[in-house]
FIDREN-350651 format. One record per atom (N, C-alpha, C): atom name; residue number from 1; chain; residue in three letters; x, y, z. Coordinates in Angstrom, 3 decimals, padded with zeros to 6 digits. Last residue first. Layout:
% residues N
ATOM   atomo   num   cadena   residuo       east      north         up
ATOM      CA   NUM        A       ALA          X          Y          Z
...
This chain:
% residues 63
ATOM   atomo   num   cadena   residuo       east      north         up
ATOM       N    63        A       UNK    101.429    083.681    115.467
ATOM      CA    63        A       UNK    099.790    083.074    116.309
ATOM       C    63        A       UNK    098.760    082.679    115.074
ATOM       N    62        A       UNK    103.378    084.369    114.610
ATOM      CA    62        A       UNK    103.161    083.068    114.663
ATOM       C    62        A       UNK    101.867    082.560    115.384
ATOM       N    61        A       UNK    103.636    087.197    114.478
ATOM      CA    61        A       UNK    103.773    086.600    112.976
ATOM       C    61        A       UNK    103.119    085.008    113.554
ATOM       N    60        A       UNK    103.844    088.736    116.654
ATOM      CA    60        A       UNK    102.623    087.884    116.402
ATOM       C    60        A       UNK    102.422    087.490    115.181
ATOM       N    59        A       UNK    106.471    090.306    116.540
ATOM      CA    59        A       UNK    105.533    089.181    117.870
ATOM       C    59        A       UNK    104.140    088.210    117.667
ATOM       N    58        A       UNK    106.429    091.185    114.581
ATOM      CA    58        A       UNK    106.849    089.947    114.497
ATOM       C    58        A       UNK    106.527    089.207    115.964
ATOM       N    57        A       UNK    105.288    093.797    114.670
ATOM      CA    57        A       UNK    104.470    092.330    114.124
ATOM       C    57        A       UNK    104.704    091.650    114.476
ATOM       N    56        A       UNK    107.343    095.699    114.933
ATOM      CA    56        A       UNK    106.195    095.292    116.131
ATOM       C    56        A       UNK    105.464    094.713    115.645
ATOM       N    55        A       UNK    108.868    095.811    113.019
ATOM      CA    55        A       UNK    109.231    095.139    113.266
ATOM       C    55        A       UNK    108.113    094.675    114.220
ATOM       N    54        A       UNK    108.657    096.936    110.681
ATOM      CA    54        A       UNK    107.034    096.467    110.811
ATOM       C    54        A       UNK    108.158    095.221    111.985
ATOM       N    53        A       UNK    110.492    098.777    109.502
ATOM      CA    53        A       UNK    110.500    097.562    108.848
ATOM       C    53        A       UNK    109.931    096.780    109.888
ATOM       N    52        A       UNK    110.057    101.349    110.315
ATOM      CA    52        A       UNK    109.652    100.923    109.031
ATOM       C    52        A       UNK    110.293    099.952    108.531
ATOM       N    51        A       UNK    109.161    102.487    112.571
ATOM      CA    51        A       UNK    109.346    101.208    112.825
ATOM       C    51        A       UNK    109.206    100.883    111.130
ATOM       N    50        A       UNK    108.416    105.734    112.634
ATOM      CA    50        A       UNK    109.240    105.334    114.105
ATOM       C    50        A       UNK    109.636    103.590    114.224
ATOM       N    49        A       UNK    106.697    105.513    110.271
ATOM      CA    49        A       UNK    108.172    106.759    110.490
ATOM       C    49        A       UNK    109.198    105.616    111.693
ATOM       N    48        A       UNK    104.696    104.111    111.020
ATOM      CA    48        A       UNK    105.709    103.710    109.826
ATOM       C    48        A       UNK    107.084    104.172    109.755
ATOM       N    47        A       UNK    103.664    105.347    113.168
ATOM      CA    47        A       UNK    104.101    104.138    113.216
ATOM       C    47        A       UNK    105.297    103.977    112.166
ATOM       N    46        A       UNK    103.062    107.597    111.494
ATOM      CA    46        A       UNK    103.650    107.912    113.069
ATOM       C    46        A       UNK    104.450    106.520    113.022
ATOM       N    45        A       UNK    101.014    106.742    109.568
ATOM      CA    45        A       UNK    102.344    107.435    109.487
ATOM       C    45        A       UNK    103.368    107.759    110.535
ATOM       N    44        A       UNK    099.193    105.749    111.189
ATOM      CA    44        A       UNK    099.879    104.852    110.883
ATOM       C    44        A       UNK    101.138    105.152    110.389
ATOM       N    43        A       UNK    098.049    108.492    112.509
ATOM      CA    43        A       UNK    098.627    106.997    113.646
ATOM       C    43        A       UNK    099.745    106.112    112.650
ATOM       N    42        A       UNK    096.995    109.329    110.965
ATOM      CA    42        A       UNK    098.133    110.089    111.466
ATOM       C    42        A       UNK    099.001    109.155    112.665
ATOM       N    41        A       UNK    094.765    107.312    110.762
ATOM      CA    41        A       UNK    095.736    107.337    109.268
ATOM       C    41        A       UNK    097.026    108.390    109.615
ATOM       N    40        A       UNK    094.764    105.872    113.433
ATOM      CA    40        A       UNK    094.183    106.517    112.607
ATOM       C    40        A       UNK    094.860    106.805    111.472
ATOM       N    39        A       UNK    094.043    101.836    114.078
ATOM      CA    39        A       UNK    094.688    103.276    114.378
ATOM       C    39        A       UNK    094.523    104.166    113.346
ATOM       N    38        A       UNK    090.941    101.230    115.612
ATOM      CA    38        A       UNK    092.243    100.976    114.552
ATOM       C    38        A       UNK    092.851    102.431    114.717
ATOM       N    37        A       UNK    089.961    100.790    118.949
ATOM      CA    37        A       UNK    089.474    101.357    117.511
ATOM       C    37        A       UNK    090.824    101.327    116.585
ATOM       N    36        A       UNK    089.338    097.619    121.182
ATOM      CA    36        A       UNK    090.387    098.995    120.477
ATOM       C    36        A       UNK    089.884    099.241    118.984
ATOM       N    35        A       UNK    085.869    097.157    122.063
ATOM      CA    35        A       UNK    087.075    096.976    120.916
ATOM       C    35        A       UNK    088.090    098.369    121.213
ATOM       N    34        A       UNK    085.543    097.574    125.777
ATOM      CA    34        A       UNK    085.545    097.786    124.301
ATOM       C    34        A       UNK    086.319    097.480    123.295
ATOM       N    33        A       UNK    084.167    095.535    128.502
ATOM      CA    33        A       UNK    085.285    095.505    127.672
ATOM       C    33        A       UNK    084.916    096.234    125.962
ATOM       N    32        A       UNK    083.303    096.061    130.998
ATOM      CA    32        A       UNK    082.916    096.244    130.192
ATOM       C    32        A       UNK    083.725    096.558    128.853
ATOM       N    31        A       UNK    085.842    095.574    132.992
ATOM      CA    31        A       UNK    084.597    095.508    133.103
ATOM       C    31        A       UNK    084.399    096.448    131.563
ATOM       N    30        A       UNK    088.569    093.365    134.923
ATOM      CA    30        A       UNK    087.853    093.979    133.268
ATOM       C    30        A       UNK    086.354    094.055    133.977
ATOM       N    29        A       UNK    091.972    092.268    135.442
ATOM      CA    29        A       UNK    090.366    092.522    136.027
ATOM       C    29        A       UNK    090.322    093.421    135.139
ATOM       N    28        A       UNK    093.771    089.714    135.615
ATOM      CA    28        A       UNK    093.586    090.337    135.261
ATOM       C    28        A       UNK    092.006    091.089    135.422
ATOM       N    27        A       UNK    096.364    087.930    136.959
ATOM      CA    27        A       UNK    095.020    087.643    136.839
ATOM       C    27        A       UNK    094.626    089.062    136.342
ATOM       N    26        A       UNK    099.358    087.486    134.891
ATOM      CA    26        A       UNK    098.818    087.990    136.115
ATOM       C    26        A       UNK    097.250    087.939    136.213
ATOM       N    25        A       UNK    100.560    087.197    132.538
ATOM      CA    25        A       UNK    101.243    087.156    133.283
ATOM       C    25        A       UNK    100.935    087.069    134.986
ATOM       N    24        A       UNK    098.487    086.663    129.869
ATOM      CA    24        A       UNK    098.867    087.783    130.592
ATOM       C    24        A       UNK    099.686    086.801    131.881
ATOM       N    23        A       UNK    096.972    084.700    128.109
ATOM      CA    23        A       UNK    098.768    084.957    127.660
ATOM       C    23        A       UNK    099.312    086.324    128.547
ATOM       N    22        A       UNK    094.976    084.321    129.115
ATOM      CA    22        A       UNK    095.244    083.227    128.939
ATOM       C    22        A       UNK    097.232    083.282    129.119
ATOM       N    21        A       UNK    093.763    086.330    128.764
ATOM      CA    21        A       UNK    093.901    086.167    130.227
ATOM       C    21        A       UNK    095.083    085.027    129.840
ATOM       N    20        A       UNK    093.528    087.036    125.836
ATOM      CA    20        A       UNK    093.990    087.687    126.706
ATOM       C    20        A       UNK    094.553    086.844    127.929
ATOM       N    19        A       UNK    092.104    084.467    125.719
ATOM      CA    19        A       UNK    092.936    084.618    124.937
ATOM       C    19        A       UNK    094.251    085.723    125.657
ATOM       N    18        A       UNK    089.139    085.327    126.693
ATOM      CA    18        A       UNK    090.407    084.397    126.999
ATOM       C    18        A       UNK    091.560    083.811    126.895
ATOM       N    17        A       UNK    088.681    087.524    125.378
ATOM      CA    17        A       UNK    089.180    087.434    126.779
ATOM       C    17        A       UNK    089.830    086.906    127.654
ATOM       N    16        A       UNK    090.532    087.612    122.138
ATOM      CA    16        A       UNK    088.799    087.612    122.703
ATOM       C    16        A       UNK    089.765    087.709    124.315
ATOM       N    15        A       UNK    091.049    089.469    118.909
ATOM      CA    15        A       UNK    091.710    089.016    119.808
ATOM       C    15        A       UNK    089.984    088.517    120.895
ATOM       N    14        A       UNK    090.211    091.159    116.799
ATOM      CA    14        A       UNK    090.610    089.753    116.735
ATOM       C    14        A       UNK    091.085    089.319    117.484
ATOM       N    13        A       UNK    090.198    093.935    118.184
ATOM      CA    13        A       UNK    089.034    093.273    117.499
ATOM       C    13        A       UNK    089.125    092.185    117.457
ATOM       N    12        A       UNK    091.581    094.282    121.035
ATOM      CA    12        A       UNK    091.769    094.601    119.462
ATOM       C    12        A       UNK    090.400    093.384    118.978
ATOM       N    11        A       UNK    090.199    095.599    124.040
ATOM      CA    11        A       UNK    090.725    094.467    123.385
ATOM       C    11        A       UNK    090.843    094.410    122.078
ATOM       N    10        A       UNK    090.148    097.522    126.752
ATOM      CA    10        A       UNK    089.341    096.920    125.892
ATOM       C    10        A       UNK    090.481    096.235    124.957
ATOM       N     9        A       UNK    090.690    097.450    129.834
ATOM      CA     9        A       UNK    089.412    098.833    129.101
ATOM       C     9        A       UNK    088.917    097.830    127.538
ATOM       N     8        A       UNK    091.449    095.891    132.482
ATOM      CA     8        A       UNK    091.574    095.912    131.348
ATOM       C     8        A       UNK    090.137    097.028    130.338
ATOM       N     7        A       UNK    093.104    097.821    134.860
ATOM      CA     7        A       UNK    092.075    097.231    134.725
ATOM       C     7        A       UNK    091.909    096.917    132.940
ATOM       N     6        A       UNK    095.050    097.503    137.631
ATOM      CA     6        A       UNK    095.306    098.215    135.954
ATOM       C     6        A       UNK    093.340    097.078    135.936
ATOM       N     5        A       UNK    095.119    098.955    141.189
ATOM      CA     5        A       UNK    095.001    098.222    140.460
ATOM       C     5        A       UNK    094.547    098.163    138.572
ATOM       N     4        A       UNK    095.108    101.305    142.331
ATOM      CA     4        A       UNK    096.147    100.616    142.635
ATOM       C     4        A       UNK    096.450    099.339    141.644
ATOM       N     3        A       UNK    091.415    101.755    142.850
ATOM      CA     3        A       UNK    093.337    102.107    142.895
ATOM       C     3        A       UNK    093.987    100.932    142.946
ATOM       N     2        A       UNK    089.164    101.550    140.330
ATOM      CA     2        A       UNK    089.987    100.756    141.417
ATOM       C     2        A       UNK    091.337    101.593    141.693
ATOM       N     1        A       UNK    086.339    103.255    139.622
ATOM      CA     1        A       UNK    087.736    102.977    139.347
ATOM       C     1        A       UNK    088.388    102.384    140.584
């Protein structure tokens, strides 16, 4: 582990590295990159409760 420094752990399935790097703000450092696992079915009720009109999409309605 690095101090001081964020390291990338892993990446949503449909998304790739360069893609990432591409739209981050900052150079970014990664090692052994895992899929993020979907969220769980106590995950999505959590979500739905705290945003039920899906507003945290609309950042990526246009990609």
């Amino acid at each position: 582990m690095y101090r001081g420094e964020m390291i990338l752990k892993s990446i949503h399935p449909d998304a790739d590295i360069e893609l990432v790097a591409k739209n981050t703000g900052f150079p970014i450092r990664y090692l052994n990159i895992e899929s993020t696992p979907p969220p769980t079915g106590e995950e999505m009720i959590a979500l739905r409760e705290i945003d039920p009109h899906d507003l945290r999409n609309i950042e990526f309605r246009s990609l």
